[in-house]
Backbone of each chain as ProteinMPNN parsed JSONL, in Angstrom:
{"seq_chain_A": "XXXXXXXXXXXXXXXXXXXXXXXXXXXXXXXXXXXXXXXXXXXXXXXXXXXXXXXXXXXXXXXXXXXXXXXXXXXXXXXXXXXXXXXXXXXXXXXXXXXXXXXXXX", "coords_chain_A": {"N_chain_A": [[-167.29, -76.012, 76.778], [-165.706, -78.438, 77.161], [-164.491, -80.675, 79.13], [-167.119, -82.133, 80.402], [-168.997, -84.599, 81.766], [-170.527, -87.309, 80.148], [-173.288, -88.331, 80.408], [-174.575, -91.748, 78.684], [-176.989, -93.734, 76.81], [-177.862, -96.58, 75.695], [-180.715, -98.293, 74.095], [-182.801, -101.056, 73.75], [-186.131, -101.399, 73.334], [-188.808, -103.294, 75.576], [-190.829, -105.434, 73.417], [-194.151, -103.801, 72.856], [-193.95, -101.899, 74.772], [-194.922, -98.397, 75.612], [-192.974, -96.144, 74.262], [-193.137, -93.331, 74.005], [-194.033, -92.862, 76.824], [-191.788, -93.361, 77.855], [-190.341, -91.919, 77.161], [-191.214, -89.345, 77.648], [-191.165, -89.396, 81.175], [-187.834, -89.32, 80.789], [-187.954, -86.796, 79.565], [-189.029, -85.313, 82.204], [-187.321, -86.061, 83.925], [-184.895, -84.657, 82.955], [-185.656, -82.076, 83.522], [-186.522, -81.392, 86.322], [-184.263, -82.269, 87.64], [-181.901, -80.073, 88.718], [-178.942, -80.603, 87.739], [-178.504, -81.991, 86.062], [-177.123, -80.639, 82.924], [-177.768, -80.531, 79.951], [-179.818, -82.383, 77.474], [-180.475, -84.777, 75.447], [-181.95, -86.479, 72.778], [-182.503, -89.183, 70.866], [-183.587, -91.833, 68.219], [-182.733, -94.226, 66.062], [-182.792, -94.474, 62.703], [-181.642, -94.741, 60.445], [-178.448, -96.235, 60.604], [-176.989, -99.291, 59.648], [-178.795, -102.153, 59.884], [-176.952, -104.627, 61.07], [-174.968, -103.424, 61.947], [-176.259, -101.921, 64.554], [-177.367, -103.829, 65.976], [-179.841, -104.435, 66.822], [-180.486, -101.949, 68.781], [-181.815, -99.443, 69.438], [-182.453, -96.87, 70.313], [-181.366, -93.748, 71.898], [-179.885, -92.004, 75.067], [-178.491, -89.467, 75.805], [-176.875, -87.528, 78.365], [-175.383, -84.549, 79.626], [-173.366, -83.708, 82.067], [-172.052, -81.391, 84.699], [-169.906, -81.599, 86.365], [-168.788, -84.289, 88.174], [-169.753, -84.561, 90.786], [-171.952, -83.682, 90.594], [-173.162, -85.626, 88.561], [-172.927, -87.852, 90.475], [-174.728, -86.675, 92.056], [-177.396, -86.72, 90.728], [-177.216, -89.532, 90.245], [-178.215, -90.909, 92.887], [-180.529, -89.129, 93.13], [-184.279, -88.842, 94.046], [-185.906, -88.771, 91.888], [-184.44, -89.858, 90.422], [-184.015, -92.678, 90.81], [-186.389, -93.838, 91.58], [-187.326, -93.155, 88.411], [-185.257, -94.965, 87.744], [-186.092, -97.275, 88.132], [-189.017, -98.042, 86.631], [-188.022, -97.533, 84.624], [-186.276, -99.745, 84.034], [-187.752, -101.698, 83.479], [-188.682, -102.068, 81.513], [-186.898, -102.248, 79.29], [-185.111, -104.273, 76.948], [-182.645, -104.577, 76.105], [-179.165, -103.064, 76.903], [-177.143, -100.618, 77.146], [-174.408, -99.118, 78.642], [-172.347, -95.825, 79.068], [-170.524, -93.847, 80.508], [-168.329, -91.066, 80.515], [-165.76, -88.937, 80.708], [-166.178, -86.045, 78.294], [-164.259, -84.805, 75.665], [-163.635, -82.54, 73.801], [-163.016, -82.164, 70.214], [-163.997, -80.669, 68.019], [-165.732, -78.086, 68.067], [-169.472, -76.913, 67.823], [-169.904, -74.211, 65.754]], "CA_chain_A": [[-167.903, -77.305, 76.558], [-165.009, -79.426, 77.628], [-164.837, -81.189, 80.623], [-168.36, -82.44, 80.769], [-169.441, -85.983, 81.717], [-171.163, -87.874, 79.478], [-174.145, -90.487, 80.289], [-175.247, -92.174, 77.87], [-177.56, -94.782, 77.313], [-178.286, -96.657, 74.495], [-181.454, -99.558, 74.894], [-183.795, -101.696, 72.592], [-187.425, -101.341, 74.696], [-189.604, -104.354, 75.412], [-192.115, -105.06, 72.424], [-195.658, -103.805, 74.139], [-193.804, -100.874, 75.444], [-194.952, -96.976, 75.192], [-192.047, -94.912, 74.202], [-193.572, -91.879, 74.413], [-194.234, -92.599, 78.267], [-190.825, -93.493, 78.552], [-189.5, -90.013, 76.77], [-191.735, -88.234, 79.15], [-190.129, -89.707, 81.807], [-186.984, -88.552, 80.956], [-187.807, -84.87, 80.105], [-189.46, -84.939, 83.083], [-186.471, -86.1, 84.927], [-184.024, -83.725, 83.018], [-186.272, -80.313, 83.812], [-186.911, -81.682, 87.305], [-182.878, -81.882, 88.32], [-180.726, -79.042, 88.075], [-177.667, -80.832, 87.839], [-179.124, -82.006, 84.368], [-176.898, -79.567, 82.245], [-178.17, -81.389, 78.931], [-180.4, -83.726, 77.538], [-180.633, -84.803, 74.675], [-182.25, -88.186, 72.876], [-182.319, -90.12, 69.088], [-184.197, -92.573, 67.667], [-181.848, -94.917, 65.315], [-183.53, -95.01, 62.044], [-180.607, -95.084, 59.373], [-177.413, -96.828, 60.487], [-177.431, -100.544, 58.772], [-178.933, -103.224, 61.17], [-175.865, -105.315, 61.323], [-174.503, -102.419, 63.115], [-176.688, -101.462, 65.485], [-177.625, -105.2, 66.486], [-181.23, -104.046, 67.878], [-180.405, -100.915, 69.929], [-182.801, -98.349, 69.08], [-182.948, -95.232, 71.474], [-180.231, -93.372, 72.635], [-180.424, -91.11, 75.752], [-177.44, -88.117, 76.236], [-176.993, -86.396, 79.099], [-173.919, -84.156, 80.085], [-173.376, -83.039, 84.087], [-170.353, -80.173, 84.616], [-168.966, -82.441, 87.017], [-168.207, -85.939, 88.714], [-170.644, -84.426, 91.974], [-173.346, -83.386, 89.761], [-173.715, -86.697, 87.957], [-173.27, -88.547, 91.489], [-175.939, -86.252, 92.759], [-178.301, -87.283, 89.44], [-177.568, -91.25, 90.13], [-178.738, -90.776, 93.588], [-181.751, -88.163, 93.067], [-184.891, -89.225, 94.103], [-186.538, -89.127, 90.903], [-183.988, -91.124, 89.31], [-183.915, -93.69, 91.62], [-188.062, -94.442, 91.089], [-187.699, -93.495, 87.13], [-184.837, -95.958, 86.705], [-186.613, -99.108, 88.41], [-189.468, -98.379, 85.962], [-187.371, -97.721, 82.94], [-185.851, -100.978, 83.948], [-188.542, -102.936, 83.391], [-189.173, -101.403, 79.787], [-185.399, -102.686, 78.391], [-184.794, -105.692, 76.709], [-181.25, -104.46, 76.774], [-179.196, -101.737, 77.372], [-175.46, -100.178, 77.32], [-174.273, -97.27, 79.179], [-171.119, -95.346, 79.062], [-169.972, -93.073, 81.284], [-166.824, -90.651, 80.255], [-165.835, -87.64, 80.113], [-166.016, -85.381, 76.857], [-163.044, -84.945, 74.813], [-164.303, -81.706, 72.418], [-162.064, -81.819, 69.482], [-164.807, -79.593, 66.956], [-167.145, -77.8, 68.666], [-170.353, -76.235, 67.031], [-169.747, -73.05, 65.382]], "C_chain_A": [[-167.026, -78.449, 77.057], [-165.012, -79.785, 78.942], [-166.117, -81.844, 81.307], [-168.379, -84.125, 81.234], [-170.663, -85.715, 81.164], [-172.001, -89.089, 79.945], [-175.108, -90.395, 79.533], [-175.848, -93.627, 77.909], [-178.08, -95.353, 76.148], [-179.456, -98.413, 74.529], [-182.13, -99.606, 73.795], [-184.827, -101.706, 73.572], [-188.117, -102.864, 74.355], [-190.873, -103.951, 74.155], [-193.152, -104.615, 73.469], [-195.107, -102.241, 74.838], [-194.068, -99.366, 75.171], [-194.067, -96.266, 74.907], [-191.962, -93.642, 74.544], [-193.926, -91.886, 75.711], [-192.662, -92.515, 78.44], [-190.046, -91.763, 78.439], [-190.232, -89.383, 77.713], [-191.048, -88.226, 80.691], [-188.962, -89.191, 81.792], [-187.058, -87.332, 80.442], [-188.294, -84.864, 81.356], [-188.041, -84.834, 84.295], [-185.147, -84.952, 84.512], [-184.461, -82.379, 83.389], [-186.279, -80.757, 85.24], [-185.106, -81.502, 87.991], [-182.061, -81.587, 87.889], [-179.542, -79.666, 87.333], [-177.483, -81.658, 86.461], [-178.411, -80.939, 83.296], [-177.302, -79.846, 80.545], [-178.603, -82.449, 78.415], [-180.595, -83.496, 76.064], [-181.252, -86.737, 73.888], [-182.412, -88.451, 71.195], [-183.464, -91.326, 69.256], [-183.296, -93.276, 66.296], [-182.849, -95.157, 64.087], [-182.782, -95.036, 60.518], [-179.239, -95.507, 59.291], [-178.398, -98.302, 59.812], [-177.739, -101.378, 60.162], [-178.015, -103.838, 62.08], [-175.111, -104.671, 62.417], [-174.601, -101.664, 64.096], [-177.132, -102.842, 66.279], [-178.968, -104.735, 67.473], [-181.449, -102.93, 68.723], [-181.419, -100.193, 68.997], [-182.834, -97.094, 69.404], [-181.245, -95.141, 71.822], [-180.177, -91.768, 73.549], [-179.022, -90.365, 75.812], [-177.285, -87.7, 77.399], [-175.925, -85.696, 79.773], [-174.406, -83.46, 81.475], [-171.771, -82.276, 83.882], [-169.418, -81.196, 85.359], [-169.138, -83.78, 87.942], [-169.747, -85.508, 89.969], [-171.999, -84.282, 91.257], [-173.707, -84.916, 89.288], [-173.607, -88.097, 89.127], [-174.66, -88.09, 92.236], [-177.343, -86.649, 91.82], [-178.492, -88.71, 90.2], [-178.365, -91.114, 91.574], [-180.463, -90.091, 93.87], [-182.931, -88.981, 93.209], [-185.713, -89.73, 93.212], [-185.943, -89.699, 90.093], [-184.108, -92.39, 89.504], [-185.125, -94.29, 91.008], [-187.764, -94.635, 89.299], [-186.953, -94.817, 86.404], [-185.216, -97.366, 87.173], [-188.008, -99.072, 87.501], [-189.102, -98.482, 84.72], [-186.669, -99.123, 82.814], [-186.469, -102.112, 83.525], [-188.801, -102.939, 82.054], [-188.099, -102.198, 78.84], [-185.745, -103.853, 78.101], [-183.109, -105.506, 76.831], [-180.844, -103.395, 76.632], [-177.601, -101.708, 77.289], [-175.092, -99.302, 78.012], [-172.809, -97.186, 79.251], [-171.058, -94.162, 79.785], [-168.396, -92.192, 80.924], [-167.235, -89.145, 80.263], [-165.654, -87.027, 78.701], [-164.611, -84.838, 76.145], [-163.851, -83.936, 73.437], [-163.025, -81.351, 71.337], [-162.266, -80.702, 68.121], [-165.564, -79.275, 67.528], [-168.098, -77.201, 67.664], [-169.534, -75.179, 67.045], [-170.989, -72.204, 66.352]], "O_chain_A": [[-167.628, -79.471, 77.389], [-165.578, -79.113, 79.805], [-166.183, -82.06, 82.517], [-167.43, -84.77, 80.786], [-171.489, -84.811, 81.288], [-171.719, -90.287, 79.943], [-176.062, -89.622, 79.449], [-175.478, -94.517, 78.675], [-178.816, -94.617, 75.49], [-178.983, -99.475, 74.932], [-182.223, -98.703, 72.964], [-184.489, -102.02, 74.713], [-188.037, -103.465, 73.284], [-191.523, -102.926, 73.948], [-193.106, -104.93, 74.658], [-195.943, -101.525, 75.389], [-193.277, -98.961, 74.319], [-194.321, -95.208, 75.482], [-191.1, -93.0, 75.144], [-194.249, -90.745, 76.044], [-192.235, -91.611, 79.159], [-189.533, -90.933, 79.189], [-189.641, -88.858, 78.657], [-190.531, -87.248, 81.23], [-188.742, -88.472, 82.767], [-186.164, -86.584, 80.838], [-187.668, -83.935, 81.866], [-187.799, -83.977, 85.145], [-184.478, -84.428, 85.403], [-183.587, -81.531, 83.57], [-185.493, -79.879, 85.596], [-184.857, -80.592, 88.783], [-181.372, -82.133, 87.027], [-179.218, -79.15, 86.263], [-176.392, -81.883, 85.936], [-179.268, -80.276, 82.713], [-176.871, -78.894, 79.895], [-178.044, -83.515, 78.675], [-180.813, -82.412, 75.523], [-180.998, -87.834, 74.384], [-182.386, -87.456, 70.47], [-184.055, -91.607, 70.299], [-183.306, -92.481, 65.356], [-183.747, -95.974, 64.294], [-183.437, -95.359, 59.526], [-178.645, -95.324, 58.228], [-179.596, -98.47, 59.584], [-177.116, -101.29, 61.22], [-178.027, -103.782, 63.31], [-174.725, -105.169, 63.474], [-173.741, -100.937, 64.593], [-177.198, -102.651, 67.493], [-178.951, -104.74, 68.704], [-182.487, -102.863, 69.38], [-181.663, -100.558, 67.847], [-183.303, -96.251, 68.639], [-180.337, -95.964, 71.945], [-180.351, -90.674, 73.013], [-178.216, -91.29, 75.913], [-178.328, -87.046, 77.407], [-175.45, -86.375, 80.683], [-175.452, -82.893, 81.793], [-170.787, -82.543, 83.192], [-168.312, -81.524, 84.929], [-170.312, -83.829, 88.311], [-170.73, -86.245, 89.901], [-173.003, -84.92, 91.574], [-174.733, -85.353, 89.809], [-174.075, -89.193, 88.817], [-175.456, -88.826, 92.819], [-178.367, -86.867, 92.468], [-179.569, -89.064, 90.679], [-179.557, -91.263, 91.306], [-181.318, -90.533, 94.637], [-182.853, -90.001, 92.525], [-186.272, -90.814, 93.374], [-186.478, -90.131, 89.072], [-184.284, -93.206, 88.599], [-185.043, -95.105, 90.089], [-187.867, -95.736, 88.759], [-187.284, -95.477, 85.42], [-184.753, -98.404, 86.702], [-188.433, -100.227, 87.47], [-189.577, -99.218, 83.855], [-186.479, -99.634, 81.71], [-185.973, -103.207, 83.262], [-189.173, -103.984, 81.52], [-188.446, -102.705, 77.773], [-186.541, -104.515, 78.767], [-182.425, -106.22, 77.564], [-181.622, -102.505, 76.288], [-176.926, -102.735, 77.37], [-175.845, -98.341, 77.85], [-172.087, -98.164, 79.445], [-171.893, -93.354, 79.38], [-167.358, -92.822, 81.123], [-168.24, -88.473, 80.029], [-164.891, -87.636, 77.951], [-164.066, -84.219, 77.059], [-164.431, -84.384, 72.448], [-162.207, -80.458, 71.558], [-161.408, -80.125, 67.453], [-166.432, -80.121, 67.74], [-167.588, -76.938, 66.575], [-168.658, -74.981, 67.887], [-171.134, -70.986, 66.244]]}, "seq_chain_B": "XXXXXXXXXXXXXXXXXXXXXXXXXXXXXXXXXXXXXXXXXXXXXXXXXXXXXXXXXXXXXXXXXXXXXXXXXXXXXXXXXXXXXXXXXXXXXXXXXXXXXXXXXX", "coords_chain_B": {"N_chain_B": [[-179.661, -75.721, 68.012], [-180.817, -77.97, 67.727], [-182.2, -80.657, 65.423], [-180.206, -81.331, 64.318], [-178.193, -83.999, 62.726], [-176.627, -86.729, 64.219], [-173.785, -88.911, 64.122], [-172.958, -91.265, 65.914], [-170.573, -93.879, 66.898], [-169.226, -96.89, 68.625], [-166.824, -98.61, 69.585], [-164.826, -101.019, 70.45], [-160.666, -101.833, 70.209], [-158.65, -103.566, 68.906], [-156.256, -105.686, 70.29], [-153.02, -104.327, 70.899], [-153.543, -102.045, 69.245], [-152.854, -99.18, 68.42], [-154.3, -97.027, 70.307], [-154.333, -93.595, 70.35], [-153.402, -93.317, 67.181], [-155.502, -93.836, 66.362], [-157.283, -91.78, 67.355], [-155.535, -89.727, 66.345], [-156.027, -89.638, 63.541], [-158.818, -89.386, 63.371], [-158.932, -87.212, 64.563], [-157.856, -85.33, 62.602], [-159.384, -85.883, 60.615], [-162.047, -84.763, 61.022], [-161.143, -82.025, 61.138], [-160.503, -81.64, 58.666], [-162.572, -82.19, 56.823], [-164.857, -79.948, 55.836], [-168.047, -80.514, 56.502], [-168.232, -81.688, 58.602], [-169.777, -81.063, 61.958], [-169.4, -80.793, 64.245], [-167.479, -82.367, 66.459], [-166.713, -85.083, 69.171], [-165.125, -87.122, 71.325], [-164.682, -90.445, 73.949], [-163.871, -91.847, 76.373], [-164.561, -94.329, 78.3], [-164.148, -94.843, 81.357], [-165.936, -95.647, 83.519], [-168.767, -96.909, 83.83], [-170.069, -99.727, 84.439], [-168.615, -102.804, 84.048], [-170.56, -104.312, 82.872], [-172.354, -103.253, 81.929], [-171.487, -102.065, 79.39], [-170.459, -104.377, 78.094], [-167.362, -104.295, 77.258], [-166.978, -102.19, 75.323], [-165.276, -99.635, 74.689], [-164.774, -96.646, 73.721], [-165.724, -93.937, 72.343], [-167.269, -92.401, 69.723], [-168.609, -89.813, 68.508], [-170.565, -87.47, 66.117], [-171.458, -84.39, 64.8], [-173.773, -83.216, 62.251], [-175.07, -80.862, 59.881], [-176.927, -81.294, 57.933], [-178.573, -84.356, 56.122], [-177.373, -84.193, 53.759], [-174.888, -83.109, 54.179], [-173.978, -85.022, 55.93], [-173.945, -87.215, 54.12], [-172.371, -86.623, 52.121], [-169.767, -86.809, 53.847], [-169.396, -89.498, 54.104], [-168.894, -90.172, 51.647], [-166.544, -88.933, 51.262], [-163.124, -88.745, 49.977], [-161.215, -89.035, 51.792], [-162.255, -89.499, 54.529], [-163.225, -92.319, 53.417], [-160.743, -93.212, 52.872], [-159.603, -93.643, 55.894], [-161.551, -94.824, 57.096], [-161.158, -97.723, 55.836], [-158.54, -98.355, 57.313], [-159.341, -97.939, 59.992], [-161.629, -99.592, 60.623], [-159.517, -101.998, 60.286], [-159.068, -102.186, 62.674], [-160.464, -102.437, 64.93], [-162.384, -104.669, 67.165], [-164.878, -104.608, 67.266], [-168.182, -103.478, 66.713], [-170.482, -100.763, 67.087], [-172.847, -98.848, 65.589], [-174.698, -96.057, 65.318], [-177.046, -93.594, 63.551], [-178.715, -90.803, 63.709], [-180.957, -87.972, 64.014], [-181.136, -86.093, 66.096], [-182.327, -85.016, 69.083], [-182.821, -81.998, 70.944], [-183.543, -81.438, 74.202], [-183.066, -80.614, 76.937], [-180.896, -77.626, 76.748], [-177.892, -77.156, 77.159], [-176.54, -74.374, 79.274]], "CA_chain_B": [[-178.917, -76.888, 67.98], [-182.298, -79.159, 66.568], [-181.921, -80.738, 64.157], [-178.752, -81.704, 63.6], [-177.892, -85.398, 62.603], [-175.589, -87.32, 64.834], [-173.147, -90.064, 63.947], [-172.827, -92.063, 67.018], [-169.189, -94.924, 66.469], [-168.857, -97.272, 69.712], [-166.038, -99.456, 69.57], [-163.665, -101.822, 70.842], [-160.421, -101.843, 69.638], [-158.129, -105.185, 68.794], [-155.425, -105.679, 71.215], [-152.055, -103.839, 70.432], [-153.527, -100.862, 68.454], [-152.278, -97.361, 69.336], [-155.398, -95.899, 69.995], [-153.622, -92.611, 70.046], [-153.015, -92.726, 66.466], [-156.433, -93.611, 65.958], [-157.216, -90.594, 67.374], [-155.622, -88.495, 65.308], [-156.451, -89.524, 62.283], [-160.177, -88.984, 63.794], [-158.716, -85.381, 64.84], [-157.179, -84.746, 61.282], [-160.77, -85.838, 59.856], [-162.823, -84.14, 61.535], [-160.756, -80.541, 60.963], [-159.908, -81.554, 57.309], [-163.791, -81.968, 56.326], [-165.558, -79.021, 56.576], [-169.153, -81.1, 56.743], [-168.42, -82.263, 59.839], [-170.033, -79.738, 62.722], [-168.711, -80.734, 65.762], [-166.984, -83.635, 67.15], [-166.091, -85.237, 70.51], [-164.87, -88.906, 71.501], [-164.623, -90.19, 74.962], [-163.17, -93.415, 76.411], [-165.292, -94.786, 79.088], [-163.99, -95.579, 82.422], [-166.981, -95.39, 84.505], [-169.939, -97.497, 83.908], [-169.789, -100.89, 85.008], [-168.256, -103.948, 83.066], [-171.311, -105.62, 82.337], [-173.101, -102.787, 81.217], [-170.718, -101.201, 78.521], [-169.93, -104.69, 76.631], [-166.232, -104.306, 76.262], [-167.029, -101.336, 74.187], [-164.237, -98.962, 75.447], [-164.651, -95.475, 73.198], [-167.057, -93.449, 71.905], [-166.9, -91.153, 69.113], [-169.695, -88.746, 68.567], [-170.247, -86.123, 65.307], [-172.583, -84.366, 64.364], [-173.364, -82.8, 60.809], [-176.386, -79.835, 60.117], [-177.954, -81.97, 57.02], [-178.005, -85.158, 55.517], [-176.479, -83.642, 52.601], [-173.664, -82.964, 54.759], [-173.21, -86.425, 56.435], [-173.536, -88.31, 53.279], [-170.949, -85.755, 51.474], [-168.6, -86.545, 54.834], [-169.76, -90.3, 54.008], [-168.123, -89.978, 50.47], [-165.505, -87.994, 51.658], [-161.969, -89.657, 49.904], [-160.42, -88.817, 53.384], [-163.059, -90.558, 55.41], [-163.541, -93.391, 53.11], [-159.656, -93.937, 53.31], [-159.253, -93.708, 57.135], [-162.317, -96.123, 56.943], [-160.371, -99.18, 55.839], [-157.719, -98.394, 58.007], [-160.371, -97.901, 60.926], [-162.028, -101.271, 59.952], [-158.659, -103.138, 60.775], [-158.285, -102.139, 64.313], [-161.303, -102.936, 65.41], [-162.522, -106.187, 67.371], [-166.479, -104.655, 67.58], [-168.257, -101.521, 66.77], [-171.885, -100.118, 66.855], [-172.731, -97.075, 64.664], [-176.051, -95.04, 65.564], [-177.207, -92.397, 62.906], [-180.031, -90.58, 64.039], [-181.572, -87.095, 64.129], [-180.78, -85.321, 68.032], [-184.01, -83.841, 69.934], [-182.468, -81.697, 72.465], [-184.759, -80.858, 75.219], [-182.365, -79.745, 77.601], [-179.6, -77.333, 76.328], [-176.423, -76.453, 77.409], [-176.753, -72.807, 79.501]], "C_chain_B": [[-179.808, -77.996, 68.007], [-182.227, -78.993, 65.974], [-180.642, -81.339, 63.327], [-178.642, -83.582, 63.462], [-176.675, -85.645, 63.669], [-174.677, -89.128, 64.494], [-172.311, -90.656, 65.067], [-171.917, -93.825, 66.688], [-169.174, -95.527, 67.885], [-168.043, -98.398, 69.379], [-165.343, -100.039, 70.535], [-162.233, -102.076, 70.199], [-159.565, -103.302, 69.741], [-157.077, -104.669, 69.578], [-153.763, -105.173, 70.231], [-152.157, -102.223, 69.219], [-153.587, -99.931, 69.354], [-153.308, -96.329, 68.85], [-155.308, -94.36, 69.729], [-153.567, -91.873, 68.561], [-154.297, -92.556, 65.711], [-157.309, -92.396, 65.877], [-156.993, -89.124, 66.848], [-155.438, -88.45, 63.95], [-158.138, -89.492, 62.562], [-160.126, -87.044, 63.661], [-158.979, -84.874, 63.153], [-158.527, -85.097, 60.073], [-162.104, -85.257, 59.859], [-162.428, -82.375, 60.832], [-160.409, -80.574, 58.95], [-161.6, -81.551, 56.766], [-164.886, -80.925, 56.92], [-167.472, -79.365, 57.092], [-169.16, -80.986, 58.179], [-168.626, -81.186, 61.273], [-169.186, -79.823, 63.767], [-168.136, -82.313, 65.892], [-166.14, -84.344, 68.582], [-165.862, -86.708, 70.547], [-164.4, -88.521, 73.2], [-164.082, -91.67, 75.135], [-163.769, -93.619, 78.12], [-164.508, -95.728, 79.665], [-164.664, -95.314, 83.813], [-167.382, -96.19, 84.777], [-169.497, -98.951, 84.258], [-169.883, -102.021, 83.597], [-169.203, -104.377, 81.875], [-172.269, -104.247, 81.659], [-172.637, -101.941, 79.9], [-170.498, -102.714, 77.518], [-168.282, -105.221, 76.459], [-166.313, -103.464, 75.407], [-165.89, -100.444, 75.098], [-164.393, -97.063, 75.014], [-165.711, -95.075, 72.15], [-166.867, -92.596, 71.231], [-168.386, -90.523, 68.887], [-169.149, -87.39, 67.304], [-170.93, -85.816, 64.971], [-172.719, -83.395, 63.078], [-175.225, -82.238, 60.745], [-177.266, -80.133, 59.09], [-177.883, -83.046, 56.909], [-177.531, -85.113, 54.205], [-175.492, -83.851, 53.123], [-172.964, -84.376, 55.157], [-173.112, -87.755, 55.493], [-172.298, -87.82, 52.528], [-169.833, -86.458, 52.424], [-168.735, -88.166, 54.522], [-168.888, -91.173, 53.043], [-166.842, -89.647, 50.252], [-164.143, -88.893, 50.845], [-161.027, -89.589, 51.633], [-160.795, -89.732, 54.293], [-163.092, -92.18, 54.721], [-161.922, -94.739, 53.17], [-159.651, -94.541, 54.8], [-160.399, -94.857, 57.563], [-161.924, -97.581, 57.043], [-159.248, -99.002, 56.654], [-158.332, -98.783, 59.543], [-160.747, -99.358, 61.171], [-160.989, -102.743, 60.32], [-158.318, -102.998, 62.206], [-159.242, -102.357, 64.823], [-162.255, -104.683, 65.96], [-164.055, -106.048, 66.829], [-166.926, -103.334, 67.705], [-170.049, -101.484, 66.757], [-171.953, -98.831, 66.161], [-174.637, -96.578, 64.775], [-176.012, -93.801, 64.758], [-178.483, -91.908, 63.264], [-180.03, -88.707, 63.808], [-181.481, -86.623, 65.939], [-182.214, -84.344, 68.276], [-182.876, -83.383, 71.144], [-183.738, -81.169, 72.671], [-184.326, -80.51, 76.237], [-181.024, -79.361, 77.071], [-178.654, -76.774, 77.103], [-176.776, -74.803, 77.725], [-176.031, -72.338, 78.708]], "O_chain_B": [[-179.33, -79.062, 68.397], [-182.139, -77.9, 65.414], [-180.347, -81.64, 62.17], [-179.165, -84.261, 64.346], [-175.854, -84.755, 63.887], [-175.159, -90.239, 64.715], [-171.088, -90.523, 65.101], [-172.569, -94.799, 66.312], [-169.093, -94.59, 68.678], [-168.662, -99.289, 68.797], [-165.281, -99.425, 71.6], [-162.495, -102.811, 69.247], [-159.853, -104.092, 70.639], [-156.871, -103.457, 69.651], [-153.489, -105.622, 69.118], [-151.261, -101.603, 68.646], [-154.063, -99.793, 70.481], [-153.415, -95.484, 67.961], [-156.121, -93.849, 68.958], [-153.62, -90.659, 68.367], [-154.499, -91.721, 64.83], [-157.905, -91.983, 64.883], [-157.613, -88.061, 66.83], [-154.889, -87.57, 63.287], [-158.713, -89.637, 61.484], [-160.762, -86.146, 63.109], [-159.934, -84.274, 62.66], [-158.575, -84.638, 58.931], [-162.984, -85.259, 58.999], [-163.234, -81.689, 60.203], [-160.154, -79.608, 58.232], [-161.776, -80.519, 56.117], [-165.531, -80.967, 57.967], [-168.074, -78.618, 57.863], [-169.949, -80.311, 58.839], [-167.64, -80.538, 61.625], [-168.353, -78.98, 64.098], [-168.603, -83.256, 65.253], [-164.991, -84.006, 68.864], [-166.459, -87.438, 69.757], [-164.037, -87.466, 73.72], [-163.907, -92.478, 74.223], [-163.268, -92.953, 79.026], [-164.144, -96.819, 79.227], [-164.156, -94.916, 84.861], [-166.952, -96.745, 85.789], [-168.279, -99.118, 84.307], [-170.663, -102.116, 82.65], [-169.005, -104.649, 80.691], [-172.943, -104.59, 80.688], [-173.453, -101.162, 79.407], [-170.364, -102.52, 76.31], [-167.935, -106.195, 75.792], [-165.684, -103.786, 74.399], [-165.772, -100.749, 76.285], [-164.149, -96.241, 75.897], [-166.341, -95.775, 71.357], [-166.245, -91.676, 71.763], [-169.293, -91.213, 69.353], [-168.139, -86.685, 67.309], [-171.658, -86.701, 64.523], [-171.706, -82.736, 62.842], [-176.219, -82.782, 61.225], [-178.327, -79.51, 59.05], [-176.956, -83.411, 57.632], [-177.311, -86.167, 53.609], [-174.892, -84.842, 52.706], [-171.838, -84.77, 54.856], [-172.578, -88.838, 55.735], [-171.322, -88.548, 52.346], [-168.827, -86.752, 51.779], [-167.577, -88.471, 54.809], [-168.357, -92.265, 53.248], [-166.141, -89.97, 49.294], [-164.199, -90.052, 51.257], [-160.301, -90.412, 52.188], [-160.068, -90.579, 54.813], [-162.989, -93.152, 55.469], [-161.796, -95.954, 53.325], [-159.69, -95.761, 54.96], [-160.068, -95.739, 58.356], [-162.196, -98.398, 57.923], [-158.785, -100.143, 56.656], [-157.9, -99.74, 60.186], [-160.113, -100.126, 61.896], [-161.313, -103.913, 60.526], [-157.425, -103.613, 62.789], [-158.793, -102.737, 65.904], [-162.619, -105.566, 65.183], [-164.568, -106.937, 66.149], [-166.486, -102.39, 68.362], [-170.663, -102.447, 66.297], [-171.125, -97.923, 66.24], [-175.539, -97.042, 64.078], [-175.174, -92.942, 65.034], [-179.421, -92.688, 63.101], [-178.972, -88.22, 63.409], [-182.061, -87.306, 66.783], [-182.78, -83.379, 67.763], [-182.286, -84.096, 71.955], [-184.617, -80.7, 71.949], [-185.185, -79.894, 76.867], [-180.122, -80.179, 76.887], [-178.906, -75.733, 77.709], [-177.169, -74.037, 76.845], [-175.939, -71.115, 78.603]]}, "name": "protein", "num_of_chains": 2, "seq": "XXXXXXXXXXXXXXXXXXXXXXXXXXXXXXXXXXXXXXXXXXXXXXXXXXXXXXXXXXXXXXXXXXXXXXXXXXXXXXXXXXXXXXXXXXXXXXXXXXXXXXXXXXXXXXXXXXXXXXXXXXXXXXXXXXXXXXXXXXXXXXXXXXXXXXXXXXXXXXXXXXXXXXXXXXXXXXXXXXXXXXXXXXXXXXXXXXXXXXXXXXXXXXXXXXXX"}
């Protein structure tokens, strides 16, 4: 498990917006390219407000390596999904790192 | 690996703290409470300026009830390293949510 990059993405959506199109969207885009080694996604519905300051959603996704998650940002279908997911945000964070596993699952 | 709760920490820390030690009193909390399933932190030097914030590090844990993550919540260990936590910090976000994977890890 170590060694992975991490992108993550954490966004508040425009009021008016479908969610459930947008989640389709991204399973679609993690089954669609290999280089996708994990996806995973949340819905924020018990930290305290104060501390989430409006974020809502939070997208996961680990790549084995630095080429893989350059070959993702590039990919055709990311390219299209992220100029419509762009339009969906009111705002947005992303982090980029690698993983640091100090407990893994049992 | 649905199902599990995730406790999602994004911080910043105040200038002159030895993130290091923060670290391992993260380590030494993680392995000292048996609640806690897994845990990883990462320190983001990727994503671009404007889209991260100033947030710098990312901790990530995840716990197989909410039994478990309010127990780890309670914890005297955690609740110490808490106020210690609490002073090194300029700016933090905390995401508790429920994890859908939909793509797993081969």
């Amino acid at each position: 498990m170590g060694g992975d990059l991490k992108h993550l993405v954490i966004v508040k959506f425009k009021e008016g917006v479908v969610v459930d199109d947008m989640k389709k969207g991204l399973e679609k885009l993690a089954s669609e390219i290999e280089a996708v080694k994990s996806f995973e996604w949340g819905e924020d519905m018990k930290s305290e407000e104060m501390l989430r300051q409006g974020f809502t959603h939070i997208i996961s996704m680990t790549f084995s390596s630095a080429e893989d998650f350059t070959g993702f940002l590039g990919h055709p279908s990311h390219v299209e999904f992220s100029a419509a997911f762009s339009t969906a945000i009111e705002k947005i964070l992303v982090f980029d790192f690698p993983t640091v596993v100090v407990k893994a699952s049992a």
